[in-house]
C-alpha positions in Angstrom: 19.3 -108.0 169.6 23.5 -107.6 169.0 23.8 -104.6 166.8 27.2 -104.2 165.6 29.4 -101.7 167.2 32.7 -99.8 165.6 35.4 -102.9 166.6 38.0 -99.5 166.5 36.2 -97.9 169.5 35.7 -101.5 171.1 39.5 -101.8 171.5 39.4 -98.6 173.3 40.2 -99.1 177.4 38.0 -97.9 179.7 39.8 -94.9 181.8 40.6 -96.2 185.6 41.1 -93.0 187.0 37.5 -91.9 186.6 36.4 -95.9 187.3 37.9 -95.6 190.6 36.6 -92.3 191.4 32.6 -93.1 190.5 33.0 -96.2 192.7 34.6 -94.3 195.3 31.5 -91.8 194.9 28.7 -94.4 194.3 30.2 -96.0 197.8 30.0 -92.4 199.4 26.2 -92.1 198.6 25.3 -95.6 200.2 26.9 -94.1 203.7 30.6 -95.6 203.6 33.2 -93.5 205.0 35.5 -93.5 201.8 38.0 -91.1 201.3 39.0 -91.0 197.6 42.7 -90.2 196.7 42.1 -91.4 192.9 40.8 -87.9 191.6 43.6 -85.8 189.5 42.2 -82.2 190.3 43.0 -79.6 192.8 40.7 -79.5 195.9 40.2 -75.8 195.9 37.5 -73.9 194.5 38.1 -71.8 191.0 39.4 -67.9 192.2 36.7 -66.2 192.8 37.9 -63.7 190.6 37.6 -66.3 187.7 33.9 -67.2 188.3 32.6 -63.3 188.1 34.4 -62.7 185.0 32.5 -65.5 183.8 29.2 -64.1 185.0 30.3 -61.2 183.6 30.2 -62.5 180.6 27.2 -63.9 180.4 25.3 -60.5 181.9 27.0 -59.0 179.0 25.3 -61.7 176.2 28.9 -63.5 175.2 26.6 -66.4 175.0 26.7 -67.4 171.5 29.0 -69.2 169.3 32.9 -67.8 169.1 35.6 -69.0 166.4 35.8 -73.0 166.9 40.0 -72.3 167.8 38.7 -69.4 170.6 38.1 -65.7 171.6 41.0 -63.2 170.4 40.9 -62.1 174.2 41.8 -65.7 175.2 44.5 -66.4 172.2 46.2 -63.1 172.8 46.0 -64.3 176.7 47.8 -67.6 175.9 50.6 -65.8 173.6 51.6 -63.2 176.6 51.5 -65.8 179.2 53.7 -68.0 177.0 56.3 -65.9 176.0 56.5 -64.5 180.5 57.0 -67.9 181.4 58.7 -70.2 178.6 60.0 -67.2 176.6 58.2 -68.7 173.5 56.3 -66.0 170.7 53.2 -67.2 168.9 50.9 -65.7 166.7 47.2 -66.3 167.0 47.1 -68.3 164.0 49.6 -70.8 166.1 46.5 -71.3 169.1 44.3 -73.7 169.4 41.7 -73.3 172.3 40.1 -76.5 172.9 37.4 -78.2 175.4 40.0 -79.0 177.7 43.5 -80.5 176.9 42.5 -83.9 176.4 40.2 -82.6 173.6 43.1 -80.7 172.6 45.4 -83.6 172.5 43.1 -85.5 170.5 43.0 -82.9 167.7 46.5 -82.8 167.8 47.2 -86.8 167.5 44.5 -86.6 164.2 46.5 -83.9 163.0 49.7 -85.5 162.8 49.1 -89.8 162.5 47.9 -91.9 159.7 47.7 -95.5 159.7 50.6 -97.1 161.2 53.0 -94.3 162.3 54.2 -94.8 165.8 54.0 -92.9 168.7 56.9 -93.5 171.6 55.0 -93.6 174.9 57.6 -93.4 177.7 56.4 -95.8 180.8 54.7 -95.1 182.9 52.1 -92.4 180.8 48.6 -90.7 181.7 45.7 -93.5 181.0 44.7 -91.6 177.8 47.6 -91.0 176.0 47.7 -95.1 174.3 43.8 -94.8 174.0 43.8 -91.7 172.0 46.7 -92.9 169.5 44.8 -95.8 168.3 42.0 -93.7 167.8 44.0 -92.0 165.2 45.4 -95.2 164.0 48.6 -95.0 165.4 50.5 -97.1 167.5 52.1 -96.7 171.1 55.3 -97.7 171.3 55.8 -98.0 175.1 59.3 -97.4 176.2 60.1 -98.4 180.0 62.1 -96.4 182.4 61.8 -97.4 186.1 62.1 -96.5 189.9 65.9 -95.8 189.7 65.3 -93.6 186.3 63.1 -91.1 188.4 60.6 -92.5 185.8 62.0 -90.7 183.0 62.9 -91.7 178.9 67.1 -90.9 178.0 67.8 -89.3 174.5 69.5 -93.6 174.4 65.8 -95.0 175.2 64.9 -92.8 172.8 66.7 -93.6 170.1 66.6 -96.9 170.6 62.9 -97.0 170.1 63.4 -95.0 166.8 62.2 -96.7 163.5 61.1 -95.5 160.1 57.5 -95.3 161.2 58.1 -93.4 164.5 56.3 -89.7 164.0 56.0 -88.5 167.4 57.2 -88.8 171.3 55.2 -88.0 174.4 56.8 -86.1 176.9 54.6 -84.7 180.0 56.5 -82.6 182.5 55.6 -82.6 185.4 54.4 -85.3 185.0 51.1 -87.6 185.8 51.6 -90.1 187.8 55.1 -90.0 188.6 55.5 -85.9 189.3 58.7 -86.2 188.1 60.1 -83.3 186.0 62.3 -83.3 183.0 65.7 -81.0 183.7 66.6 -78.4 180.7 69.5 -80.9 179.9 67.6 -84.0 179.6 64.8 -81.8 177.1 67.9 -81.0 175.0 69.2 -84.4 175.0 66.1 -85.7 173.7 65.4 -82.5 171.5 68.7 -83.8 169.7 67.4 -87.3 168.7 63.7 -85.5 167.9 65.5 -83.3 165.1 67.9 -85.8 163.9 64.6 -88.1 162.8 61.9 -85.1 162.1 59.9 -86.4 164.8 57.2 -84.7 166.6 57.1 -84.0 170.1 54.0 -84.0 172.1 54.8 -82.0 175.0 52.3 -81.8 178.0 52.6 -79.2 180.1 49.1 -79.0 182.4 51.0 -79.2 185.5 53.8 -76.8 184.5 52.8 -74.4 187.4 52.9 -77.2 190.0 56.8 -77.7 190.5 58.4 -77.2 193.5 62.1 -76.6 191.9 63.6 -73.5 190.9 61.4 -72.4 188.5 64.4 -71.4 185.9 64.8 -74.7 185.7 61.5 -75.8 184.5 61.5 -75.1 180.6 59.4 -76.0 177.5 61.1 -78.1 174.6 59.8 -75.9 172.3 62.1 -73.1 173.7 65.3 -74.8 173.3 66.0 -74.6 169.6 63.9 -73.1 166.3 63.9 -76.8 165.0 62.3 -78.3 168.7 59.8 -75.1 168.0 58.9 -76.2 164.8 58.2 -80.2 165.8 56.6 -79.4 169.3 52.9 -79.3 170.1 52.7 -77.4 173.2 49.7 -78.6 175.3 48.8 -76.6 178.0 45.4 -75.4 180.5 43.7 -73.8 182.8 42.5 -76.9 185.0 45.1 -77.6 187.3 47.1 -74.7 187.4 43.7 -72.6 188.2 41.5 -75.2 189.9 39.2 -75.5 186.8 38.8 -79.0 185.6 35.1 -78.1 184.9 35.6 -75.6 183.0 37.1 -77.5 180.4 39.3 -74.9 178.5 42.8 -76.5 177.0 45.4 -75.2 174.2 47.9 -76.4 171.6 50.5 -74.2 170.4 52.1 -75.2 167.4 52.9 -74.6 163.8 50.4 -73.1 161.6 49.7 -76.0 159.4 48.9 -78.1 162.3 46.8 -75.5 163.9 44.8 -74.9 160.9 44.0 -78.7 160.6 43.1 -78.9 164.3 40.8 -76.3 164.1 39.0 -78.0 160.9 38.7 -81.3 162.9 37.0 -79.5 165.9 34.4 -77.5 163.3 33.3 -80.9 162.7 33.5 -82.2 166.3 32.7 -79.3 169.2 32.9 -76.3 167.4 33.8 -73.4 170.2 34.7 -74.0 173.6 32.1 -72.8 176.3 32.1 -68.9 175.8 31.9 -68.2 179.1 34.7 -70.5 180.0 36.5 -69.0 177.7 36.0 -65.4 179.0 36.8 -66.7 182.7 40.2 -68.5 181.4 41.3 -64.9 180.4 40.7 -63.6 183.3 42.6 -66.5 184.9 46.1 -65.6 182.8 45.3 -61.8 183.2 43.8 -61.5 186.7 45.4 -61.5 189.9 47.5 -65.0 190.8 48.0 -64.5 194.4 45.1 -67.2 195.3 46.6 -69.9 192.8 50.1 -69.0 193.8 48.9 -70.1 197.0 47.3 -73.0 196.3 50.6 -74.2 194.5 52.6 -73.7 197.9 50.1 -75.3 199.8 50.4 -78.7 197.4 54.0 -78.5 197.8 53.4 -78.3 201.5 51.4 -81.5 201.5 53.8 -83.0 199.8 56.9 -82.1 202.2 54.2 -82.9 205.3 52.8 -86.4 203.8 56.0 -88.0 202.2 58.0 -89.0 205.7 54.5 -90.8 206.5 54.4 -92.5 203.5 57.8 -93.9 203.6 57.2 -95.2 207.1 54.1 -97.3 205.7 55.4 -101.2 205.4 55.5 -102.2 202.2 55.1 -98.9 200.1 58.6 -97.0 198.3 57.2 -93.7 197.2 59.2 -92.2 194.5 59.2 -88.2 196.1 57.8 -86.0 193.3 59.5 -82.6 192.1 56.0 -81.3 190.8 52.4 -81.9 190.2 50.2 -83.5 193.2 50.7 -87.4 193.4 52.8 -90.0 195.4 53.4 -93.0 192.8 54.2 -95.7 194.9 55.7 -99.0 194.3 54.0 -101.6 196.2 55.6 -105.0 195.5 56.5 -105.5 198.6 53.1 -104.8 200.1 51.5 -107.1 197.7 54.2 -110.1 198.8 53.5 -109.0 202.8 49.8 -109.3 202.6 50.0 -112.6 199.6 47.9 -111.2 197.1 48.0 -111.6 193.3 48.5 -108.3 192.4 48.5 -104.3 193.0 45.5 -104.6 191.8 43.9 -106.4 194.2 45.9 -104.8 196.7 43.8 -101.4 195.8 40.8 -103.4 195.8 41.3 -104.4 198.8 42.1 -101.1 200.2 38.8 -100.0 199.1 36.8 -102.6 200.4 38.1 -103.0 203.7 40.5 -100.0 204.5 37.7 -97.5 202.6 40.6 -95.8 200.9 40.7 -94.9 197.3 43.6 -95.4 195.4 44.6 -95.9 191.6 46.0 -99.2 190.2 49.1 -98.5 188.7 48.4 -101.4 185.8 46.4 -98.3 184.2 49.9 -96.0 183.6 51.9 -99.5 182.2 53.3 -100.3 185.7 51.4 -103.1 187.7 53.4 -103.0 190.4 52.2 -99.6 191.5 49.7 -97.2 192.9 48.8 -93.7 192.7 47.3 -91.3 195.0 46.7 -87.3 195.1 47.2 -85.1 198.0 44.9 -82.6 195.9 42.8 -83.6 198.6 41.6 -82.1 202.3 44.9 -82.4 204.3 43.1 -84.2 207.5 41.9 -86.3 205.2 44.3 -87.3 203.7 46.5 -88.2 206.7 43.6 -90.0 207.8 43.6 -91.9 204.7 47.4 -92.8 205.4 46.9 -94.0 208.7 44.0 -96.4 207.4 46.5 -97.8 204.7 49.2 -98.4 207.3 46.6 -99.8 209.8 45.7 -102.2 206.8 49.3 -102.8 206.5 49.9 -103.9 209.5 47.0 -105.9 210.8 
C-alpha cells in the first residue's frame, strides 16, 4: 500500500557524507580492506578527563531533565570561553545549548525564515546547510566562488546576490570541505554589505580551534562591530575541537529574541541535551587543554606531511587548507585521464577497486571535486594515498 508521505521532507537530499561512510563500514564488516577518508570527525578518543566528569555526573544523579537551552555550569562555560578567545560578552539569556550544532543550526534557520526569504549559500557549503533551509521554507541562493578564490564569497559576490527577500548569509570559517579560513578583512568586508541590508549572518565556527594560522588572525564576525553582533548567530561545539561528535552538545549565541524562540522550538522538539553530555562539555571548556592542544598540532602535522604527496598524485590539484582536517581536491583532470563521466564515478571507482573511501564533491555544489579527512590513522592514511596514486597510474 502507498501511504502518502510529507512531499516537503521528500525534497530533502539524502546526506553523502554519512552515505559514503556506512558503505565504507558495511564493506568493512564483509572483510574488504577499506580505508574510509569520508568521515568529518577527529580520530582521537574524547580526553579522558572529559569522560570522568561525565561519569561523575551520573554517580552524582544529574540524570534527569535540565532547562531545554542547558545547565548554568555549561552556559556560564560557553560565555567565558567566548569572550578568552573571540573577545565577545554574552549573557546566559543569549545561549542556546543544543544536541549538537546541526540541531543548533536548525533551531536557528526556524527562528529567522518564513516562506520565501533567501538564504546566500557561498559554493561550495557543508551537505546540510541547503537541506536545512528548505525545511524552514527558505531558499538557498548558492553563490559560486572557485579554486583561484581560495573557495571563498567577496563582500562583491555578496552583494550581487543581494535582493529584497535575502535574510541571511552562511559563512563557515574554517571551513568544511575546503579548510579555508576567512581573514579579519574579508569578515569586515562582508560585515559591511550584511549591515547595509539588515541581513543575518550565520556564522559556523565548529572548527575554529583547528587553524593552523596565527591565531590573532582568526576572528568571529560577531566581534567586529555592535551591528555584526546584533545580526550574527554564532554556531559553535564541542565535537571537533574536543573529539566528541557523540556526544552531541552544540551552541548558538545570539540575540535574546532569537534565543528565546530557539529555545521554544526545541521544548517542542528534544527538550534538554544529554545531561551528562552536558556536564562533560563543561569540563571540556574548563578542564585541562593540553591533550586537545595536541591533537590540533598533530592535524596540522598531517596536513604539512600528506599535502607534497597529494600534489604528486596525477590528476588531483589539492587546494592546501589553512584550518580544519580535509584536502578538497579538484579532480577534473583525473576524471579526463582515466575517461569516466564524472567525479562521481571516479569515487566510486576508488571504492570499488582501489578500496579507498572518498567523498564526491557533487554533495558540497562542486562536481568536479573530492573530499578526504586526514582525521584519520596517519599510516593509514598514507596507505590510502599510495592506493589512489596506484589507481592513477595503472
Amino acid at each position: 500500500m502507498d501511504l502518502p508521505l510529507s512531499k516537503r521532507v521528500q525534497k530533502i537530499a539524502a546526506s553523502p557524507t554519512l552515505a559514503i561512510t556506512a558503505k565504507a563500514r558495511e564493506m568493512k564488516q564483509s572483510g574488504i580492506d577499506v580505508i574510509a577518508l569520508g568521515a568529518g570527525e577527529p580520530d582521537f578518543n574524547t580526553p579522558q578527563n572529559i569522560i570522568d566528569a561525565a561519569v561523575d555526573s551520573m554517580n552524582k544523579g544529574y540524570t534527569k531533565y535540565t532547562a531545554t537551552t542547558g545547565i548554568p555550569e555549561l552556559k556560564q562555560a560557553i560565555i567565558d570561553k567566548l569572550k578568552q578567545d573571540q573577545f565577545l560578552t554574552y549573557k546566559p539569556s543569549q545561549i542556546f545549548v543544543g544536541t549538537g550544532a546541526k540541531h543548533v543550526l536548525y533551531c536557528a534557520f526556524q527562528a529567522i525564515l518564513n516562506p520565501g526569504d533567501e538564504v546566500i549559500v557561498p559554493v561550495p557549503y557543508w551537505v546540510t546547510y541547503p537541506e536545512q533551509i528548505k525545511l524552514a521554507g527558505g531558499e538557498p541562493i548558492f553563490v559560486e566562488t572557485g579554486f583561484d578564490a581560495d573557495f571563498k564569497i567577496t563582500a562583491a559576490n555578496f552583494e550581487q546576490a543581494v535582493t529584497p527577500k535575502t535574510r541571511a548569509i552562511v559563512l563557515n570559517s574554517p571551513n568544511n570541505p575546503t579548510g579555508m579560513t576567512y581573514s579579519k578583512a574579508e569578515l569586515l568586508a562582508i560585515g559591511e554589505v550584511a549591515e547595509k541590508h539588515g541581513i543575518y549572518i550565520i556564522s559556523d565556527e565548529i572548527y575554529e580551534k583547528l587553524y593552523y594560522g596565527d591565531k590573532s588572525d582568526l576572528v568571529s564576525i560577531a566581534s567586529l562591530s555592535d551591528a555584526l553582533y546584533e545580526l550574527t548567530i554564532v554556531i559553535n561545539g564541542v565535537s571537533k575541537a574536543y573529539a566528541m561528535t557523540g556526544w552531541r552538545i552544540g551552541y548558538a549565541a545570539a540575540a535574546e529574541p532569537i534565543i528565546a524562540v530557539m529555545g521554544r522550538l526545541a521544548d517542542h522538539l528534544t527538550s534538554n541535551p544529554t545531561a551528562n553530555a552536558q556536564y562533560a562539555a563543561v569540563e571540556a571548556y574548563n578542564g585541562d587543554q593540553s591533550v586537545p592542544e595536541s591533537m590540533y598540532k598533530a592535524f596540522e602535522e598531517r596536513m604539512e606531511r600528506f599535502y607534497p604527496i597529494l600534489e604528486s598524485i596525477p590528476g588531483f590539484k589539492p587546494k592546501k587548507p589553512s584550518g580544519a582536517f580535509y584536502f578538497f581536491i579538484d579532480v577534473s583532470e583525473a576524471v579526463r585521464l582515466k575517461g569516466f563521466e564524472s567525479a562521481d564515478v571516479l569515487a566510486d571507482k576508488l571504492l570499488n577497486d582501489a578500496f579507498v573511501a572518498v567523498v564526491p564533491g557533487s554533495g558540497f555544489g562542486m562536481p568536479d571535486y573530492i573530499r578526504i579527512s586526514y582525521a584519520t590513522d596517519p599510516a593509514l592514511f598514507e596507505q590510502a594515498l599510495n592506493r589512489m596514486k596506484d589507481f592513477m597510474k595503472n
